[in-house]
C-alpha positions in Angstrom: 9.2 -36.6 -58.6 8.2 -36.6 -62.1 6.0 -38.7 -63.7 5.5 -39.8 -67.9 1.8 -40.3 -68.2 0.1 -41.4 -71.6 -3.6 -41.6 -71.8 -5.3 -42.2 -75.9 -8.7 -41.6 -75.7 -11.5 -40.2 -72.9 -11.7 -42.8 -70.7 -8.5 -42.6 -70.0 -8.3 -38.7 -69.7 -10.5 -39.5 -66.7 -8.4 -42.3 -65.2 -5.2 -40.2 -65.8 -6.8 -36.8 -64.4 -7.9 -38.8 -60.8 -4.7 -40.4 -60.8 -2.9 -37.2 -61.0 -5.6 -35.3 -58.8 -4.6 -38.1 -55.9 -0.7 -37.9 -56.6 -1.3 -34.3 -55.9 -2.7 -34.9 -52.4 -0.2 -37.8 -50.7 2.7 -36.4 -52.9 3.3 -32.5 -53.1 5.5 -31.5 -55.7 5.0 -34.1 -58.2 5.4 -32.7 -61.9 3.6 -34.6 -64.9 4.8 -35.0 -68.7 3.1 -36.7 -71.3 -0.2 -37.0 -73.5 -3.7 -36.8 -72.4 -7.1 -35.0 -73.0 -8.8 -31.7 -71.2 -9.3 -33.3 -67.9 -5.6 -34.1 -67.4 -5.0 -30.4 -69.0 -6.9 -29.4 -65.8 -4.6 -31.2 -63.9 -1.7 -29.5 -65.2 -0.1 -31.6 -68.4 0.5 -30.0 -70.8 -0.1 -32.7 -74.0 3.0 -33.8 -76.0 0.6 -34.0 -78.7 -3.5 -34.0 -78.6 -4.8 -37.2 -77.6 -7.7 -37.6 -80.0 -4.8 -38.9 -82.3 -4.8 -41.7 -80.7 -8.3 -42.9 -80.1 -8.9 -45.7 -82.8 -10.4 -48.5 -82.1 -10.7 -52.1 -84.3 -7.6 -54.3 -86.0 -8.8 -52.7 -89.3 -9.7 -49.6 -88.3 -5.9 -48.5 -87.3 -4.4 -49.4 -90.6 -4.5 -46.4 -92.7 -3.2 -44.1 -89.3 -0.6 -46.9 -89.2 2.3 -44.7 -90.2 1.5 -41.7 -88.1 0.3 -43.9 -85.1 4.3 -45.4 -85.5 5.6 -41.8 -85.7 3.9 -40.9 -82.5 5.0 -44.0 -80.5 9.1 -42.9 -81.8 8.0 -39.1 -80.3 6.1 -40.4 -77.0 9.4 -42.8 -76.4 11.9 -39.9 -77.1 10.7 -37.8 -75.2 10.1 -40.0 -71.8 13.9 -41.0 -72.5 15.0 -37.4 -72.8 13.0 -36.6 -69.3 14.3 -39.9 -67.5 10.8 -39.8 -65.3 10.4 -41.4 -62.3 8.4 -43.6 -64.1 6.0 -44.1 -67.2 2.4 -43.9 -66.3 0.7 -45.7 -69.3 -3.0 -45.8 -69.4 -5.6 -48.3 -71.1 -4.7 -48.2 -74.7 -2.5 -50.8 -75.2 -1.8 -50.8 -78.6 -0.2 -47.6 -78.6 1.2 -47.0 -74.8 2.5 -50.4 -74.9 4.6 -49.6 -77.7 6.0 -46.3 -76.4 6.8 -48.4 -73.3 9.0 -51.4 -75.1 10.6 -48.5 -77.2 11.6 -46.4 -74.3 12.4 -49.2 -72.2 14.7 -50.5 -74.7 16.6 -47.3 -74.6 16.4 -46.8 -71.3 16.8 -49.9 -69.0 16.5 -49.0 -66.0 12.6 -47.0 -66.4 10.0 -48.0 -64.3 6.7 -48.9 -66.2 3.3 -49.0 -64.7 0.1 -49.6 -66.7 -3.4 -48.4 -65.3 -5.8 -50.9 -66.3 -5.0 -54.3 -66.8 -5.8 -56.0 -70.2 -8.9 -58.2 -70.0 -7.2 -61.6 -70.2 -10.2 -62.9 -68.5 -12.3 -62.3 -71.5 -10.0 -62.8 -74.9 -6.5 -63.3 -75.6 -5.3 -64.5 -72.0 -1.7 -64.1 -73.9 -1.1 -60.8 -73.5 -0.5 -60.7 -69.8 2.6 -62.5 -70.1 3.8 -60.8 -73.2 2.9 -57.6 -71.3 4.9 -58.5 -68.1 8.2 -57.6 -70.7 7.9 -54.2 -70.4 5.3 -53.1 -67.5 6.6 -53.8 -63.4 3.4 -53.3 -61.7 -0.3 -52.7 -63.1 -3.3 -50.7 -61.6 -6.6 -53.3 -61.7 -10.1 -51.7 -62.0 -11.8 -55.0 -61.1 -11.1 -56.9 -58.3 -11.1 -60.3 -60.2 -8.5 -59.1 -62.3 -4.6 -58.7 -59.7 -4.6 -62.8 -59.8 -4.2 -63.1 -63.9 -1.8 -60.1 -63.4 0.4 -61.6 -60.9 0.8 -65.1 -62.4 2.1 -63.2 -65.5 4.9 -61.8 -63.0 3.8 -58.4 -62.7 2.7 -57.2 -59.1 -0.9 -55.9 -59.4 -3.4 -53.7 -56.9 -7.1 -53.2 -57.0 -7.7 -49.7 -56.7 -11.1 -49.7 -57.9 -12.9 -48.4 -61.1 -13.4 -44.9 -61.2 -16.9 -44.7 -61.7 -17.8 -44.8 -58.2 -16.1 -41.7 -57.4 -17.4 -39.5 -60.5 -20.0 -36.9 -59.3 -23.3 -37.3 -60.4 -26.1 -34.4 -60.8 -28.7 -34.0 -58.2 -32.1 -34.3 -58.6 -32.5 -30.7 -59.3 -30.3 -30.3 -61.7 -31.6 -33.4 -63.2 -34.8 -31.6 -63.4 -33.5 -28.0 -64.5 -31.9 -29.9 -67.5 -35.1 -31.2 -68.4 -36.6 -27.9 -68.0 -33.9 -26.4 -70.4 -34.7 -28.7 -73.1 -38.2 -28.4 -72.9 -38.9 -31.9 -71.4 -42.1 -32.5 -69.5 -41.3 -34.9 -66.5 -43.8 -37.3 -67.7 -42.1 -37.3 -71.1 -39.3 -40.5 -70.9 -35.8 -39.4 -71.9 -34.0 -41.6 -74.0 -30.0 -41.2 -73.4 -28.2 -42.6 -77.2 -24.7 -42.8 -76.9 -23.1 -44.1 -80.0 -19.6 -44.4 -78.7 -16.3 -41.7 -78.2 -14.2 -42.5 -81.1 -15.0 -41.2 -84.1 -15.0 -44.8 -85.9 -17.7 -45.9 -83.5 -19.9 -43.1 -84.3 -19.5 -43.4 -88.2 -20.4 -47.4 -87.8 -23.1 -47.2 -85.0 -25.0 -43.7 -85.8 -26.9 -44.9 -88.4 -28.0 -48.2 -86.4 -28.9 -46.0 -83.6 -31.1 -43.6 -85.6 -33.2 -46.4 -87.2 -33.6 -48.2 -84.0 -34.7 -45.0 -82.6 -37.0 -44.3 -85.2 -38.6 -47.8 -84.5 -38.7 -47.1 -80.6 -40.5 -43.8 -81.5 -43.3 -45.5 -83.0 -44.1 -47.2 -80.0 -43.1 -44.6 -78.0 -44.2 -41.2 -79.7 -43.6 -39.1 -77.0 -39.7 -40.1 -76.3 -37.1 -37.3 -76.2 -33.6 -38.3 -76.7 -30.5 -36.4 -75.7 -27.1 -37.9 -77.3 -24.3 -37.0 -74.2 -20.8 -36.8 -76.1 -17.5 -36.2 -75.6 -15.3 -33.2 -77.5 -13.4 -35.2 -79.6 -16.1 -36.5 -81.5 -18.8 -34.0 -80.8 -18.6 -31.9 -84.0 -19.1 -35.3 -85.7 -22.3 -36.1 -83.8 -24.0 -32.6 -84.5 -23.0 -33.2 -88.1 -24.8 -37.1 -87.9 -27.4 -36.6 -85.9 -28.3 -33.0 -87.4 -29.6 -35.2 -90.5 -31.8 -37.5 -88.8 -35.6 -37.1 -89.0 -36.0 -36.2 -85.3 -33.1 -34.1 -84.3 -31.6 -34.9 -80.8 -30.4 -32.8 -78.3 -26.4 -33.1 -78.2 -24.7 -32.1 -75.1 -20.8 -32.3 -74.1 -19.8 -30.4 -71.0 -19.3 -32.5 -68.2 -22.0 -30.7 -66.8 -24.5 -31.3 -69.2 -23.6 -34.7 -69.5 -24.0 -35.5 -65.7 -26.9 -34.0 -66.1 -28.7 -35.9 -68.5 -27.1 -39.6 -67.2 -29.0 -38.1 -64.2 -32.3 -37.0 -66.1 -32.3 -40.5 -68.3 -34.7 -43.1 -67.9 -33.0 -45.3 -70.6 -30.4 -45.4 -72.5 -28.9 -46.9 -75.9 -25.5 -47.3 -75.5 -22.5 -48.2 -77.6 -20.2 -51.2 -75.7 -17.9 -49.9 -73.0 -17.2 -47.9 -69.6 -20.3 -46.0 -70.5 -22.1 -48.9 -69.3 -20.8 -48.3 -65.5 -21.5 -44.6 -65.9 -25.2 -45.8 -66.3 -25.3 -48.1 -64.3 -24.0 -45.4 -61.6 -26.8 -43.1 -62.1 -29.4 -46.2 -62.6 -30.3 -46.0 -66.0 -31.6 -49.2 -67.4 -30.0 -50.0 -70.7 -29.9 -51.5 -74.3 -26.0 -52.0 -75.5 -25.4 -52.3 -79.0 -22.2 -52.6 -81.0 -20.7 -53.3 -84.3 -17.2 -53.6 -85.7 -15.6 -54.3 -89.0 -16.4 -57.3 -90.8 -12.8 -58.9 -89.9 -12.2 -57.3 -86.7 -15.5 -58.9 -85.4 -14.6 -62.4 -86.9 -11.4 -62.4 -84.8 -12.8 -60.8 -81.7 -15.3 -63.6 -81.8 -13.0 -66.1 -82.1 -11.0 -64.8 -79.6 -14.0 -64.3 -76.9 -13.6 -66.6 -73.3 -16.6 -65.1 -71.9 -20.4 -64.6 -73.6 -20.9 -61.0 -72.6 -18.8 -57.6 -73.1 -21.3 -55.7 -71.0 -19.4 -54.9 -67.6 -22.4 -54.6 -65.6 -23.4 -57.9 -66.5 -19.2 -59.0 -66.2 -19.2 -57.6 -62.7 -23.0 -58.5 -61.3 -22.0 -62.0 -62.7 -25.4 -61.9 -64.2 -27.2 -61.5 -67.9 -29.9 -58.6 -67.7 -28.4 -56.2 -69.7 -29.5 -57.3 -73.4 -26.9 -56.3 -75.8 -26.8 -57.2 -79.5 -23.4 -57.1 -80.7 -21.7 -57.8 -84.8 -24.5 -59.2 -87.1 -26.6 -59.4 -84.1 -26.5 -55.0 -84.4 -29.7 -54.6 -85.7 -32.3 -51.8 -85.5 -35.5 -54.3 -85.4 -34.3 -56.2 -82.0 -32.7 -53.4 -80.6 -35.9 -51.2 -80.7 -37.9 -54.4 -79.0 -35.1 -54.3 -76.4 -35.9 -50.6 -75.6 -39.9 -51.1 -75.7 -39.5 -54.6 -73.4 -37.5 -51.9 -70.6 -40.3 -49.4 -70.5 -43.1 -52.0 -70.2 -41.7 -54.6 -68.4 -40.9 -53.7 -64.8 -39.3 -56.5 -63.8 -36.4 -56.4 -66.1 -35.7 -53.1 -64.9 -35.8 -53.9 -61.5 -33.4 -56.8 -63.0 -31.2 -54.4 -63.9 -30.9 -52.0 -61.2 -30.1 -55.0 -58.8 -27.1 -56.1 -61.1 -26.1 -52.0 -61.0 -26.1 -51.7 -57.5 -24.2 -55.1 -57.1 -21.8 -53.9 -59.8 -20.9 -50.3 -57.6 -20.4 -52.2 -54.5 -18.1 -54.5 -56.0 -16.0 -51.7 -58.0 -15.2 -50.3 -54.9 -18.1 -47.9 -53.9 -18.2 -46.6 -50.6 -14.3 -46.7 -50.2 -11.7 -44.6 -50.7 -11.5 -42.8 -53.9 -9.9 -45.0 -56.7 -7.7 -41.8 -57.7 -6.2 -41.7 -54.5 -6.0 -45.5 -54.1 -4.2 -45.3 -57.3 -1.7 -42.7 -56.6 -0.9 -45.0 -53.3 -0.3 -47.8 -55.4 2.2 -45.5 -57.3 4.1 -44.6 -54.4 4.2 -48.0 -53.1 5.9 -49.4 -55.9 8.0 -46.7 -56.3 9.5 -47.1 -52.6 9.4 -51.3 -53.8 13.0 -52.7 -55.0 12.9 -53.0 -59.1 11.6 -55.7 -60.5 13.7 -58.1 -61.8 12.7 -58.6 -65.8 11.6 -61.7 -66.2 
């Protein structure tokens, strides 16, 4: 069996790396093509092309790698026709995998598609389940809400859970012989910023973040603040963050950044999965995000739903404060920080909604890699899809 995969930016590296990791156990043998980051690498894929090209983010923000973007999309779909995979694996990034998808299916009929995450009709643009249904048989849900929307577009659709639950998570002592490393005191609170993984989110929300920081500090004198990263955009952050009055401490190894989502005792954080990784390790958070001036106006138009925090999406509550577009301010946010260290019942808000949020993604059960591979198979083994 061969698989196609495609994976554009870190998140889904990780989604792609379990998935393959749990192919690897119910199906020996299985060979992988395509494009993805350094935890698929360790997987064995070898990358059509590296992945970071592909991790851009915002309607305007896209334009000027338009051209390139569209010469990638010709390369991915010519080379999933020349292999004739078992199927194409595409996962999250729409924009791009979706593309590579219609373009490969036009040349090749008869290719099996299967996305892994499905598009969040349930919180803007409920349209592109149905348009997605042209080119994709079966999708792989993180949320459990989410297979109904799927299969009323005409796709079939399994929850396999979010991967979050699985991801390790430091121990207590290594939480504590990270602080020690750093030089800080356990009575010191350690303030987690994480300004986003694509290089577009760092460039808008750095400067936000450090003045909002800067506001905390004043308040809080005796905060330390560790920025975890990811490779693609860590030379970026050191560069950013270097400048700023007080100079954080950057870390991007998996093992450093376990390690300090373990150490946290708050965190600013740019909108995302990053949410559920905190949420994981029971860090209370402030979520703040901004976008380009047109990309916000048409997100917000867009918008079915009054929060794009997924803890507060999946605990079907409100406790995670988030300030997003004009609303991105450093004044509020820093209030947001100080009102989680001195109010202990919005924290003990929030880690209700997180613990609510891991049971319902799945935690406790069986690994969503492996689920995920199942789900694979399954379809596989199924009778093709009629197109619709």
């Amino acid at each position: 069996m061969r698989l196609f995969l495609i994976a554009g930016e870190a998140s889904g590296d990780a989604l792609g790396a379990a998935l393959m990791a749990g192919l690897k156990a119910v199906a020996p043998g299985v060979a992988f093509s395509g494009i993805g980051g350094p935890l698929m690498a360790a997987e064995g894929l070898d990358s059509l092309f590296p992945m970071e090209e592909l991790s851009v983010m915002g309607l305007v923000e896209v334009l000027p790698k338009y051209r390139h973007l569209r010469r990638r999309i010709a390369e991915a779909a010519a080379e999933v026709v020349r292999l004739r995979p078992d199927a194409l694996v595409t996962i999250d990034s729409p924009d791009f995998c979706l593309r590579v998808a219609r373009a490969a299916r036009a040349a090749a009929p008869g290719l099996r598609t299967i996305h892994y995450v499905a598009p969040t009709v349930w919180a803007w643009r409920p349209g592109r389940a149905a348009r997605m249904a042209d080119v994709v048989d079966h999708i792989l849900a993180l949320f459990p809400f989410e297979p109904p929307y799927m299969e009323a577009a005409g796709m079939t659709c399994d929850f396999v859970g979010h991967p979050v639950v699985a991801q390790p998570r430091a121990t207590a002592a290594e939480a504590t012989a990270f602080r020690e490393r750093f030089g800080i005191g356990a009575d010191e609170p350690l303030l987690l910023c994480l300004p986003g993984s694509r290089r577009g989110e760092v460039t808008r929300l750095a400067p936000r973040f450090e003045q909002a920081i800067a506001e905390f500090r004043d308040r809080a004198p005796e905060v330390r603040v560790v920025v975890p990263t990811v490779r693609g955009v860590a030379p970026l952050v050191r560069a950013i963050t270097g400048k700023w009055p007080v100079v954080p401490e950057v870390v991007e190894t998996e093992t450093d950044r376990r390690a300090a989502f373990a150490a946290g005792d708050l965190a600013l954080a740019a909108s995302g999965t990053v949410s559920l990784e905190l949420a994981a390790n029971r860090v209370p958070m402030v979520i703040a995000h901004d976008f380009n001036r047109l990309t916000w106006w048409m997100l917000k138009r867009a918008a079915l739903i009054d929060t794009v925090t997924l803890v507060n999406i999946v605990s079907e509550t409100r406790v995670v404060p988030e300030f997003l577009g004009p609303a991105c301010r450093p004044g509020p946010i820093a209030a947001a920080l100080v009102r989680l260290v001195d109010d202990k019942e919005a924290r003990a808000a929030q880690f209700d909604a997180m613990a609510l949020t891991m049971e319902r993604l799945g935690a406790g059960g069986e690994a969503p890699g492996l689920r995920a591979a199942r789900s694979v198979l399954a379809r596989l083994a199924a009778p093709p899809r009629r197109s619709p």
